[in-house]
N, C-alpha and C positions, 0 to 999 in steps of 0.2 A: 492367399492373403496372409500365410503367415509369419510372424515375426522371425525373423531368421538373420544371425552373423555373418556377414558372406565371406562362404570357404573358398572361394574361386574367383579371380579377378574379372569383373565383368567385362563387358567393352567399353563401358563408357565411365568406367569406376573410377579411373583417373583424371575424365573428366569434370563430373561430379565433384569431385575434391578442391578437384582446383579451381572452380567456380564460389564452393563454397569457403574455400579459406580469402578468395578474393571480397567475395560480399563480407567476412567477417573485418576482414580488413580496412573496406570501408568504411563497416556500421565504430569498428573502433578510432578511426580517424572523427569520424562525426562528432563521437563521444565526446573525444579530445577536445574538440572543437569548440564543445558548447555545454561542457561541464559548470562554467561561470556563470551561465544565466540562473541556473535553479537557486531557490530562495531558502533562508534556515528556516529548519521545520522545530517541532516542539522536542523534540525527543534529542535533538542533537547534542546542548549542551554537557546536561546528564551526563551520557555516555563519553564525551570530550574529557570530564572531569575524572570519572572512573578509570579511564584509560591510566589517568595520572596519577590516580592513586593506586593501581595497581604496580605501575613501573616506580611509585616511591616503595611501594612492598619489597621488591625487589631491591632497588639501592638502597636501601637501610638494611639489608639483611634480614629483613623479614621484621622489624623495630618498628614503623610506620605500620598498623593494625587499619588503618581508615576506609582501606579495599575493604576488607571484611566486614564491616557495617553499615558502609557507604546510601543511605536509602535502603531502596529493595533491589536495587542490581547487584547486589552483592550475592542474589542468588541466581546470577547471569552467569555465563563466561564470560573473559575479558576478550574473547580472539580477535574480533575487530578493533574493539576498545584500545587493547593494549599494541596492535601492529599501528592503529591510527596516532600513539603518544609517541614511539620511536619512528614514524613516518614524518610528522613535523618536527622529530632533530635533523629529518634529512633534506625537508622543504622548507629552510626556513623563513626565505623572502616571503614566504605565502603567511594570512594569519593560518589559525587554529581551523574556521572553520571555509578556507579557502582549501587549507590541506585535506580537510577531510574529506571534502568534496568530490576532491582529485583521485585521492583513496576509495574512496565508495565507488567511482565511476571508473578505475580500475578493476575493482571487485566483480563489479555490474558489467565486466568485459569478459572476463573469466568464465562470467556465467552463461554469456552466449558461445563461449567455444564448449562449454561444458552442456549444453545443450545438444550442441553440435555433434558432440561425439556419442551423447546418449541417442539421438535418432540414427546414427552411423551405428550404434551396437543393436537396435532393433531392429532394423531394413536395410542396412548397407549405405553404401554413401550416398543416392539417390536421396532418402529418408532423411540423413543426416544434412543435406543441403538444404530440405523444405524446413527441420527442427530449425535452421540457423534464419531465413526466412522470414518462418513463423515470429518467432521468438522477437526477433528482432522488428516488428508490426505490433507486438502488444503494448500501447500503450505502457497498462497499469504496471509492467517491468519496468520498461525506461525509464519512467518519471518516477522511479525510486533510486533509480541506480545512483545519484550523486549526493542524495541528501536523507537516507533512513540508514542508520546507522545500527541495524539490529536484523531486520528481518529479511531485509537483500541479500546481506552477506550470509545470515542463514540460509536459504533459496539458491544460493551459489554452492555454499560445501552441500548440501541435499542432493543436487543435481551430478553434480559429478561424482557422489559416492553412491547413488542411481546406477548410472553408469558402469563404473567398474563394481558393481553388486551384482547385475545380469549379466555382466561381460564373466564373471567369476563363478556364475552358474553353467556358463554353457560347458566352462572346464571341471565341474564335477567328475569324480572324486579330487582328484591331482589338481589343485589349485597353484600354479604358478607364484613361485615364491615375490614376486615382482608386484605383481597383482595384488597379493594380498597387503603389500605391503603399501600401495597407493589406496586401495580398502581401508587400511586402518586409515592413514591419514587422512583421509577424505573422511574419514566417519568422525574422526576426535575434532576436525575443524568444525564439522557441524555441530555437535557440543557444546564445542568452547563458546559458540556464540547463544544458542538456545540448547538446552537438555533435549527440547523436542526430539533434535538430531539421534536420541536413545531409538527413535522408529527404525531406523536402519538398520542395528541389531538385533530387535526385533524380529525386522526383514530378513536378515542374515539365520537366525536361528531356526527362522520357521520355514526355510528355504531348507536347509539341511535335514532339520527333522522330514519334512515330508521327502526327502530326494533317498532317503537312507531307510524309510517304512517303505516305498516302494519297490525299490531294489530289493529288500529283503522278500516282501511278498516274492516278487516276479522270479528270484532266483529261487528259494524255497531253501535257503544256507545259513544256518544261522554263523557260522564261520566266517562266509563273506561277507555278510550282514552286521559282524562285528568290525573285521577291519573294513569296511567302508568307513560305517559308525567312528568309529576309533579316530583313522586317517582325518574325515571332516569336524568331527570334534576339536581335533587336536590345532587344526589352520583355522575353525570359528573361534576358539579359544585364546592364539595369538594375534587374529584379528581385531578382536574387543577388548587383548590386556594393550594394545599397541594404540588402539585408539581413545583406552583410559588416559594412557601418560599425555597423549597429547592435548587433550583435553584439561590434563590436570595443572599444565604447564599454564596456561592461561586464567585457571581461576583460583585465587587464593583461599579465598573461602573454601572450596570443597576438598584442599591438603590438608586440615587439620583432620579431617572425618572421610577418607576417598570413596570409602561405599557406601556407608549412609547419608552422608549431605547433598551429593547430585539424586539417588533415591527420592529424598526430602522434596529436593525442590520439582521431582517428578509431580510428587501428591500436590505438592502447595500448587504449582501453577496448572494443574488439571481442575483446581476451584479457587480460581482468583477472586477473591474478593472484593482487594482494597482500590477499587478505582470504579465508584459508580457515578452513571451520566444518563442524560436523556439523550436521545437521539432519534432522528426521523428514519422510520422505514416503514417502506411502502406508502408512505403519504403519510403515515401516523404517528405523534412522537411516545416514545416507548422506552424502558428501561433499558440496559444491556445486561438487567437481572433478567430479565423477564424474556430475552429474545428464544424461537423454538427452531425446529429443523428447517422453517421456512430458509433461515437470512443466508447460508453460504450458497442454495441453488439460487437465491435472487441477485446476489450480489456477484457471481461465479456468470450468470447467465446473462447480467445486462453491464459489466466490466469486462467482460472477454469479447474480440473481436465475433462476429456474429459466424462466419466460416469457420471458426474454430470449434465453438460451442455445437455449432452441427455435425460436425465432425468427431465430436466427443461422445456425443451421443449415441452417434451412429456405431461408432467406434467402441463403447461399451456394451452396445446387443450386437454386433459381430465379434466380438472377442469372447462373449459369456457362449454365443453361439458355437464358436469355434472349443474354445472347450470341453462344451458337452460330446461336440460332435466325431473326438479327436481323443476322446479319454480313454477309448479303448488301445488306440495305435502307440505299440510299444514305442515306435522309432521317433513319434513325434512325443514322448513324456519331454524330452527338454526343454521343447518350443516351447509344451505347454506351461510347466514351471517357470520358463520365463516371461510367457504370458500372464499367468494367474498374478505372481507376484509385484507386476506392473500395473494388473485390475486391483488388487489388493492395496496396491500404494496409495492409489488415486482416491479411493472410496473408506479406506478403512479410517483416515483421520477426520473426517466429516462425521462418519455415524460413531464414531468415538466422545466426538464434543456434544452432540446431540444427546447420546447417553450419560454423558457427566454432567450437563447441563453446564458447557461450561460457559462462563461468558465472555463477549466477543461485542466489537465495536471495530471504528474505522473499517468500515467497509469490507475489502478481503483480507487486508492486511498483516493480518495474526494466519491467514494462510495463504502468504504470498510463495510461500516453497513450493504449493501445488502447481505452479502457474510454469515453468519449465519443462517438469516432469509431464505435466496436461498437453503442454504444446507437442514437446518430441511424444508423443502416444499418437496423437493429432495428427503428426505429419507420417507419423508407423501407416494408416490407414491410408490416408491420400498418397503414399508410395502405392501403396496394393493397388487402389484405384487406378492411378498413371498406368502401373504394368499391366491389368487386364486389359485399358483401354489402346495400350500401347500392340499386345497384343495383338490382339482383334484389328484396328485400322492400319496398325504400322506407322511409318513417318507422318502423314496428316493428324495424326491421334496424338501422337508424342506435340506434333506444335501445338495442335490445340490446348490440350492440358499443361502446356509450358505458356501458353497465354492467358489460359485462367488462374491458373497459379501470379502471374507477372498483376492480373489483373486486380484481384482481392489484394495482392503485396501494397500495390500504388497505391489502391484504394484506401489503407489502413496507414500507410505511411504519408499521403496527404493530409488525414484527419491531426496525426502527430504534429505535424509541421505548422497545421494550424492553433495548436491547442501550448505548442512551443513555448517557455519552459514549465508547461502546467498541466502535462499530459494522463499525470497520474488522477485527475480527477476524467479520466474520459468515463462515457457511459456509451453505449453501443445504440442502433438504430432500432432496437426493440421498445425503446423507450423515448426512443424520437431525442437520443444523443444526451449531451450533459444539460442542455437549456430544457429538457425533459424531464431530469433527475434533481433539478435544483426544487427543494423543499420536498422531494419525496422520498430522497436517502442521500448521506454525506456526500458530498463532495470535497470541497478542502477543508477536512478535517484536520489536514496538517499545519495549519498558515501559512502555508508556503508562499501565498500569491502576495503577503504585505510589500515585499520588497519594490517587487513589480508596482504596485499600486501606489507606494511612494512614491518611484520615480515617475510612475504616471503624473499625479499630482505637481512635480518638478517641473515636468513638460509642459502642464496644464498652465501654470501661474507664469511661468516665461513666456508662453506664448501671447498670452493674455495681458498682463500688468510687467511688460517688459523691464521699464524704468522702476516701477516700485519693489521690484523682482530684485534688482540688484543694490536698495536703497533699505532692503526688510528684513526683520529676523520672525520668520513664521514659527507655531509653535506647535507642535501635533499629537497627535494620541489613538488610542484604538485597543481592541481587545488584543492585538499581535503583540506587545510588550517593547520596550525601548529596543533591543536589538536587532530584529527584523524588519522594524519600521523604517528605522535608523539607516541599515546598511548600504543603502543606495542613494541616500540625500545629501545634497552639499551642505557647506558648513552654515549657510542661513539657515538652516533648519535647525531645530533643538525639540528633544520629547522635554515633555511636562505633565507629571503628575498633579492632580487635585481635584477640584473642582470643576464642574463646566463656566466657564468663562478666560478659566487659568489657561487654555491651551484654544488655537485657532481654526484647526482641522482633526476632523474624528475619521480614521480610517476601520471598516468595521468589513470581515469578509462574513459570509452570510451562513457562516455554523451558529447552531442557537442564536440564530437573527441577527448578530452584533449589527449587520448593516442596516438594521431598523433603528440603529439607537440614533439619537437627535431628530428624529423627521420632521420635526421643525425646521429644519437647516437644510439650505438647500446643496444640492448634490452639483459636485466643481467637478469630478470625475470616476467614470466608472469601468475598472477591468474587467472583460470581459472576453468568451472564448466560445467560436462556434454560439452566438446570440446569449449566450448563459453569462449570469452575472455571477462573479465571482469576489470582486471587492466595492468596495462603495467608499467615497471619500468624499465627506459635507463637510460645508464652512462653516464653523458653530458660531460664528458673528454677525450670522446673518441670519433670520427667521422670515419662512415660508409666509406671505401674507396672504391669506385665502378672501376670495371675494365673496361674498356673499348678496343675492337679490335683493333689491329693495321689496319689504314685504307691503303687500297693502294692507292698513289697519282698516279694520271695519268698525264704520262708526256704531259708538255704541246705541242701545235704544233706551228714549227719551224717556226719562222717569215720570210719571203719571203726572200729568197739572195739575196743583192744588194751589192755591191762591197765596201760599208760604213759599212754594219753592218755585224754583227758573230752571226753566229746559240745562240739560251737562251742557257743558262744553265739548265743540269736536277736536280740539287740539287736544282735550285731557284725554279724553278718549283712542286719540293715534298716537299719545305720545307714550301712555299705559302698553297701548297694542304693541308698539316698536319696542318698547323694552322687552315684552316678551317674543316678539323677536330674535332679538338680539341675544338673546338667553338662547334662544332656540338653534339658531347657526352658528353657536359656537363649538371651536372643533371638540369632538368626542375621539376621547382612545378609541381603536377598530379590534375585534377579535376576526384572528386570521388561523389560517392552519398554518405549520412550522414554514420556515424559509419564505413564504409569497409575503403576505401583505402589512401582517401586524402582527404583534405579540404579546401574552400579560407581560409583567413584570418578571415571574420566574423563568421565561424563553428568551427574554431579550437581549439576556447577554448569556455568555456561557459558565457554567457551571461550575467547571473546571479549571476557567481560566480566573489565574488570579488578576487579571483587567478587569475581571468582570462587576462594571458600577451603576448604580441607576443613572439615569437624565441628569441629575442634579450634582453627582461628583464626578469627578475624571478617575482614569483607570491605574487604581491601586497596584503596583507589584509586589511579591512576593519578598521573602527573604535574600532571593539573587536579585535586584532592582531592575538589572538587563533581563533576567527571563522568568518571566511568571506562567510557565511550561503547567501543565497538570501534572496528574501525579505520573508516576513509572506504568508502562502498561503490561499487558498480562502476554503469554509467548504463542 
């Protein structure tokens, strides 16, 4: 079972390959296919605008400064940014964020070939076929690939410089001038979109240093000890000045200062500060000051396909096992080095942010990079699997494990198909799916689903009020902001900010309750995915009339005879009783926990969102009127 390059063509190696460039080629046709349906998320515009002002940095000759202060992306790379501003001179029938869309779900295609070949450098092409597979079943990837503009495209340069990083251990000392140089690039691309991508060098340095202490032990030379030393120093050295420039190419900000400002922005975004929120997890709502080592194994363990997550497991006490067991054998140090370095990938940025405390919201999001690298390890293990089982039974073994493989694929890719285009909120069967997860941790935190939800609404009133449908100018609102809402509605529709009464439909998806707000109003349409409610759209012209029992008033008793006064009256007496009544069923606010039933005041709408208004006014935006986004979030 262990992780090994294959030196020797197998028999079925070329079948293997071409099996899996066939499924890749599918899953990229799909892609293509159905890149349009996904909705703008909050993060998009931002980075839309930066791109812009990085490439005026550029054409003005460096005169246009506004990259370099741009918010807090200016302590971003531009890499996606700035390929997505020179992408829409070359798409231009498309809008801005029709092109990027295209662009990201490009990107997000990259990443599954880039997958592909990191399980091919672990196990051979067997591995590399389950990595492409796997990958290609996870939800919480796909449903980022056309519409996060930040942390896909990170999780794409991460995986392929994965990749040619272990591929470039097994050629210790003599690194392949080739290699190294798809190394660099692959390292500066992950950079240029998040610094994080500094881990790979990292990876690279500490991969050296122990590959050149051992050697040195084992030979007992300090001569050879030196040019080992030397020789790897000298190609880790051109590998990180190589993946400097590329990196430097894209972000403006960090040419003014090359070594200390990408530095800078190491410390700054290892204690992000400026973006705080409440958020449910675990059923509770909670800071994302305050979250502990619990939330990436909760959200890592019930967002990952549920075969995978077993397999990682498993996969992590046979790889530590492997290890210990193998650390004596000279001829297996490489395997192991390139084992270790693969456990070390997977586990060392988790107990990193734990230790810094750093903080963390949306879900896995902020470590969507692991979620590649996790899968090709995933599928390193269930190669081992196959081949013992293969082994052992022979051709009845090999079908069977090729049916249970086919079996959990379908299974995870129907869940997709259902959940279509909002897959990024799946949650796994540990939790009894996303209609499990709703109000016990994020779900669409991104807004992604208003679009959908509009044109549900669209559907809804055509279907319903067909003649007044085509005779009305409806007028809508919601915490999702004018252009989200907007993007899918025909031209009878119009947003309107104000007041509640100023606008006709409130669309609310259910992060910090929005979809509690009006519950007065009754609910015209609801999107929904695998039973889970994900948006809610009430007519705010219309209020909920709640019935209430006739009470029986009890008559009251008769005030003592005295020869001045006369028995009450029983009408004063039931008509007293009924007002207290009446007093009495009327409707009362409800305290609920997050996302179910009700919410104060402070829950009901979101925090962060500049929509965010009581019952009484409509949803305010921001200084951009079309997107009232939160703030920049942390890397």
């Amino acid at each position: 079972m262990t992780p090994e390059f294959p030196r020797t063509i197998g028999r079925y190696d070329r079948l293997y390959d071409g099996l899996a460039v066939l499924a890749l080629l599918v899953m990229t046709l799909v892609a293509l296919l159905t890149w349009q349906d996904y909705g703008i998320t909050w993060d998009e515009n931002y980075h839309l605008d930066y791109g812009e002002h990085i490439l005026a940095f550029y054409g003005s000759g460096f005169e246009d400064q506004t990259a370099v202060t741009f918010r807090i992306d200016y302590l971003y790379g531009g890499g996606f940014d700035l390929s997505g501003a020179l992408f829409r001179r070359l798409a231009k029938p498309l809008d801005r964020n029709d092109a990027i869309h295209l662009l990201g779900t490009l990107v997000g295609v990259a990443g599954l070939w880039g997958t592909w070949r990191l399980g091919r450098v672990l196990g051979g092409p067997r591995a590399g076929l389950l990595a492409a597979l796997f990958l290609g079943a996870t939800s919480v990837y796909w449903g980022h690939m056309a519409n996060n503009p930040k942390d896909l495209p990170f999780a794409v340069g991460y995986v392929w410089g994965m990749g040619f990083l272990l591929q470039a251990i097994r050629t210790f000392p003599r690194v392949p001038r080739s290699l190294a140089i798809k190394l660099a690039i692959a390292i500066g691309l992950a950079m240029s979109v998040r610094i994080g991508g500094m881990l790979l060098v990292c990876y690279l340095g500490a991969a050296i240093g122990v590959w050149v202490l051992y050697h040195g032990w084992l030979r007992r030379d300090a001569e050879a000890t030196y040019r080992y030393g030397r020789r790897l120093a000298l190609t880790g050295i051109g590998v990180v000045a190589g993946a400097w420039v590329v990196m430097l190419v894209w972000w403006p900000w960090a040419l003014y200062d090359p070594i200390k400002r990408p530095l800078a922005a190491v410390r700054r975004m290892s204690q992000f500060m400026d973006h705080h929120r409440k958020m449910p997890f675990a059923g509770e709502l909670v800071s994302n000051f305050d979250v502990d080592w619990r939330y990436m194994p909760h959200y890592f363990g019930l967002k990952m396909p549920e075969f995978v997550i077993v397999l990682f497991v498993v996969g992590t006490v046979v790889g530590v096992g492997l290890l210990l067991h193998r650390a004596r054998r000279v001829r297996c140090f490489t395997d192991n080095l390139v084992l270790g370095t693969l456990l070390f990938s997977l586990w060392f940025p988790w107990l990193y942010a734990v230790h810094k405390e750093s903080v963390l919201y949306d879900g896995l999001r902020h470590f969507l990079f692991e979620v590649p690298v996790m899968v090709a390890a995933t599928a390193w293990l269930a190669n081992a699997i196959i081949d013992r089982v293969v082994r052992r039974f022979g051709t009845p073994g090999a079908v069977g494990a090729g049916a249970v493989v086919a079996v959990l694929c379908a299974d995870q890719y129907a869940t997709m198909a259902r959940l279509h285009p909002h897959e990024y909120v799946y949650f796994n069967r540990f939790i009894g799916g996303v209609k499990g997860a709703v109000g016990q941790y994020d779900t669409d935190y991104y807004a992604e689903t208003y679009g959908d939800a509009a044109a549900l609404l669209a559907r809804e009133l055509w279907k319903e009020h067909p003649d007044e449908y085509l005779n009305s100018m409806y007028r809508v609102a919601g915490c999702g902001g004018k252009q989200r809402i907007m993007r899918r509605l025909p031209p009878n529709f119009e947003y309107r900010k104000g007041k509640k009464g100023e606008y006709d439909f409130w669309l609310g998806y259910t992060r910090q309750n929005c979809h509690l707000r009006h519950s007065d109003s009754p609910v015209v349409a609801t999107l929904t995915r695998d039973d889970a409610v994900l948006n809610v759209v009430r007519d705010v012209r219309r209020r909920i009339t709640r019935k209430t029992k006739p009470s029986r008033a009890k008559p009251s008793k008769p005030a003592p005879r005295t020869p001045t006064r006369t028995p009450s009256s029983p009408s004063g007496a039931s008509a007293t009783a009924g007002a207290a009544d009446d007093d009495a069923t009327e409707p009362k606010p409800s305290m609920a926990r997050p996302g179910n039933d009700a919410a104060d005041a402070d829950d009901a709408a979101p925090a962060d969102d500049a929509a965010a208004v009581d019952d009484e006014a409509g949803p305010a935006d921001d200084a951009s009127a079309d997107d009232p986004e939160p703030a920049e979030d942390s890397p």
